[in-house]
C-alpha positions as CSV (number, residue, x, y, z in Angstrom):
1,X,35.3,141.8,64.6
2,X,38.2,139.7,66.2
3,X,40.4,141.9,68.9
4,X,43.9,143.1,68.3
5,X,45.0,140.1,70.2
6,X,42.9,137.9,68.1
7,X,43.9,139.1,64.8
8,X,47.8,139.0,65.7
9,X,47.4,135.4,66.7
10,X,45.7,134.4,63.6
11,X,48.4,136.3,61.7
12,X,51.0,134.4,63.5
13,X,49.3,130.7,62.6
14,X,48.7,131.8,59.0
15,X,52.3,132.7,59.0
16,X,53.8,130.4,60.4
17,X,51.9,127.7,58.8
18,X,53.2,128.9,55.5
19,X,56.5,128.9,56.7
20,X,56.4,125.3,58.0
21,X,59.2,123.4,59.3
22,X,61.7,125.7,57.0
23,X,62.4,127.5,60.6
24,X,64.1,124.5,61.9
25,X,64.0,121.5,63.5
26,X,62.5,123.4,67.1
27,X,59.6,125.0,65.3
28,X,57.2,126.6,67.6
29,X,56.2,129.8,68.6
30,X,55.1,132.2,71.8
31,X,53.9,135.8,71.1
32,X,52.8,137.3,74.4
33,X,54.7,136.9,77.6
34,X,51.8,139.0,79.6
35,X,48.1,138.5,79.8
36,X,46.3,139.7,76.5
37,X,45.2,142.7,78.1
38,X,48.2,144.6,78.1
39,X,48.3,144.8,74.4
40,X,46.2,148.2,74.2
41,X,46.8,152.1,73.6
42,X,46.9,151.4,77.9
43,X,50.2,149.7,77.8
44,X,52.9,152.6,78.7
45,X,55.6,150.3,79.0
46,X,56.9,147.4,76.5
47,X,59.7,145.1,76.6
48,X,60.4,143.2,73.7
49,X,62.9,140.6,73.5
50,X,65.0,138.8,70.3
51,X,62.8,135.5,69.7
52,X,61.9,132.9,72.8
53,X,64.0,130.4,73.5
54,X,67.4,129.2,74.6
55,X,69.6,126.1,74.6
56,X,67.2,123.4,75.9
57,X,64.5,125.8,76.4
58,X,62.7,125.7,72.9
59,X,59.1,124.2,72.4
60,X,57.4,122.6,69.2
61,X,54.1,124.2,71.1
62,X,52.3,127.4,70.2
63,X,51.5,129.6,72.8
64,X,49.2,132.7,73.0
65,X,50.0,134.5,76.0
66,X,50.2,134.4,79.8
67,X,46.8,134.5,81.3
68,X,48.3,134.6,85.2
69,X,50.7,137.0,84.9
70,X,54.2,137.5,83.2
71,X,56.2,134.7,82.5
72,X,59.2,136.0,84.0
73,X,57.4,134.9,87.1
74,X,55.1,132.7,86.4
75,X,55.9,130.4,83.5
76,X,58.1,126.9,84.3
77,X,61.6,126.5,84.8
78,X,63.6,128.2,81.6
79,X,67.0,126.7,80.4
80,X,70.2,128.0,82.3
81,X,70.7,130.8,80.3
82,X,67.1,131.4,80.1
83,X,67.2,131.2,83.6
84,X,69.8,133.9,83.5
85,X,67.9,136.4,81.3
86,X,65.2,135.7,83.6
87,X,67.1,136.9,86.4
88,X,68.0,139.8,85.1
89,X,65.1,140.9,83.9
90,X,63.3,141.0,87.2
91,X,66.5,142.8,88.5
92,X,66.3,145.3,86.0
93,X,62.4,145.9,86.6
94,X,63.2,146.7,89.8
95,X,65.4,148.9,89.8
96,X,63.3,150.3,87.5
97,X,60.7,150.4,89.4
98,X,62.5,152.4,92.4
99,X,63.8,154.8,89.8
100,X,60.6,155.4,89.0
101,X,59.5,156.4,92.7
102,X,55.6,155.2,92.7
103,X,54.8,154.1,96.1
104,X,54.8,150.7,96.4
105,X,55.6,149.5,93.1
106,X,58.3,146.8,92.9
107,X,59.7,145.1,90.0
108,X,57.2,142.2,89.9
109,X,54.4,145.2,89.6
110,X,55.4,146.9,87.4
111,X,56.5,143.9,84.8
112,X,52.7,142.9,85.4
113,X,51.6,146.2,84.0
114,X,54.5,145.9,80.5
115,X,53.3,144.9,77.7
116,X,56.2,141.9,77.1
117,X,56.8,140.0,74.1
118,X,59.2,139.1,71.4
119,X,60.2,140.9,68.1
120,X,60.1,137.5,66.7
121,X,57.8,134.8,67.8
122,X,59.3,131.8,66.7
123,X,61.2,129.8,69.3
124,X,64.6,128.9,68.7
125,X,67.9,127.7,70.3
126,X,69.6,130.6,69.6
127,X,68.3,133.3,66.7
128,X,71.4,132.3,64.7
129,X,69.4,128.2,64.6
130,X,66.7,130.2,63.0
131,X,67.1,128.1,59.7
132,X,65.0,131.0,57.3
133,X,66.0,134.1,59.5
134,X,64.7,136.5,56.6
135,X,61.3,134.9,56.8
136,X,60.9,135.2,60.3
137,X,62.1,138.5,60.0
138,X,59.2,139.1,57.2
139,X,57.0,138.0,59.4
140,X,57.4,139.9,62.4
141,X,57.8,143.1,60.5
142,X,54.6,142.6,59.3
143,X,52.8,141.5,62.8
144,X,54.2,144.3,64.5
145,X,54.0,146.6,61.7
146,X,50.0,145.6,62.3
147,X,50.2,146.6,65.6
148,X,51.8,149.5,65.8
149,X,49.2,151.0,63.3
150,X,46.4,150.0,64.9
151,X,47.9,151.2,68.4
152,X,48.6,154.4,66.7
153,X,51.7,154.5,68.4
154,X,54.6,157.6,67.3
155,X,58.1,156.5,67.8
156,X,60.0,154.0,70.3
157,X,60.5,155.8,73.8
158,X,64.3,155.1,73.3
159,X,67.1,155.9,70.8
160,X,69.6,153.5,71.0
161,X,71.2,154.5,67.9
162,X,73.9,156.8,69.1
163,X,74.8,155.3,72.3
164,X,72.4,157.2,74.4
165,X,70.9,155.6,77.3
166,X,67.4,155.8,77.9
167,X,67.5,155.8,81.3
168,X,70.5,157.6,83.1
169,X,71.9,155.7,86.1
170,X,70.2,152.4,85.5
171,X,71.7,151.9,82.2
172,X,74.2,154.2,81.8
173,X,76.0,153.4,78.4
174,X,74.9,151.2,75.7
175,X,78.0,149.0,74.6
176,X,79.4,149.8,70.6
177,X,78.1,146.0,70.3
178,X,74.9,146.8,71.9
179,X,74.3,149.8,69.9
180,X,75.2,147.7,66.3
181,X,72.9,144.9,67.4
182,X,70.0,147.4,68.3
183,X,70.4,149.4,65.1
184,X,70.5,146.4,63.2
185,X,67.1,144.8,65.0
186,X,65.8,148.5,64.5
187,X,66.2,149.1,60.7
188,X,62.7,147.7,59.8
189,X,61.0,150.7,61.2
């Protein structure tokens, strides 16, 4: 009986497969930005991102996961504004991580113990130069939707749908922009 790992994987290929080059011209895909691992009832933590990517930073590849560690440390130089998400991302880890006042955890640890991935794993310039968006979208419903039943998990930690912060002091508001974005990436659930 293949793992969860395993049988998200093989969903993506079959998926995307189907889908073909009707994404775009910069086809490819990445589904875990952490070692496989981390994708277990374990995982306390997730960060999911949008779709991987960025101007210049796309790849025709397929790519499982990160064996060596996250790849907002370990994986190759990322376009400029990849570089920038990067950046902050570690920044926001940790502070994170101090808010969170575990001796000796810093940012780095505590982003190798996150499950991190992408709602969508199909890479892309931007998500708007996803050429069949509602495809994609199909398709990560239904991976994720996979997931979360097998993980059993309840609800999202966080409820960005009415502005309120999930974590007082190191993200204080949510912007009305940020909230609109968020409750439209959050209606399939």
């Amino acid at each position: 009986m293949p793992t969860l790992f395993e049988a998200a994987v093989e969903s993506i290929r079959q998926s995307t497969r189907a889908l073909g080059p009707s994404v775009g011209p910069t086809f490819g895909w990445e589904f875990l930005y952490c070692p496989p691992s981390l994708l277990s009832e374990r995982s306390r933590l997730w960060f999911i991102g949008i779709n991987p990517g960025g101007p210049g930073g796309t790849s025709k590849a397929a790519r499982e996961c990160f064996e060596d560690g996250n790849a907002y440390y370990v994986d190759q130089k990322w376009s400029p504004d990849g570089e920038v998400l990067r950046d902050q991302v570690r920044e926001f880890f940790k502070l994170l991580a101090g808010a969170l006042d575990r001796r000796k955890l810093t940012g780095e640890g505590l982003l190798n113990e996150t499950l991190t991935s992408n709602f969508c794993p199909i890479t892309s310039d931007t998500w708007r130069a996803v050429a069949e968006r509602r495809k994609a979208l199909d398709l990560s419903r239904k991976l994720w939707s996979d997931i979360l039943k097998q993980l059993k998990a309840a609800q999202p930690p966080c409820d960005y749908r009415h502005g309120r912060s999930p974590l007082p002091g190191i993200l204080p508001s949510v912007s009305k922009d940020g909230v609109r974005a968020l409750q439209r990436a959050d209606h399939w659930h």
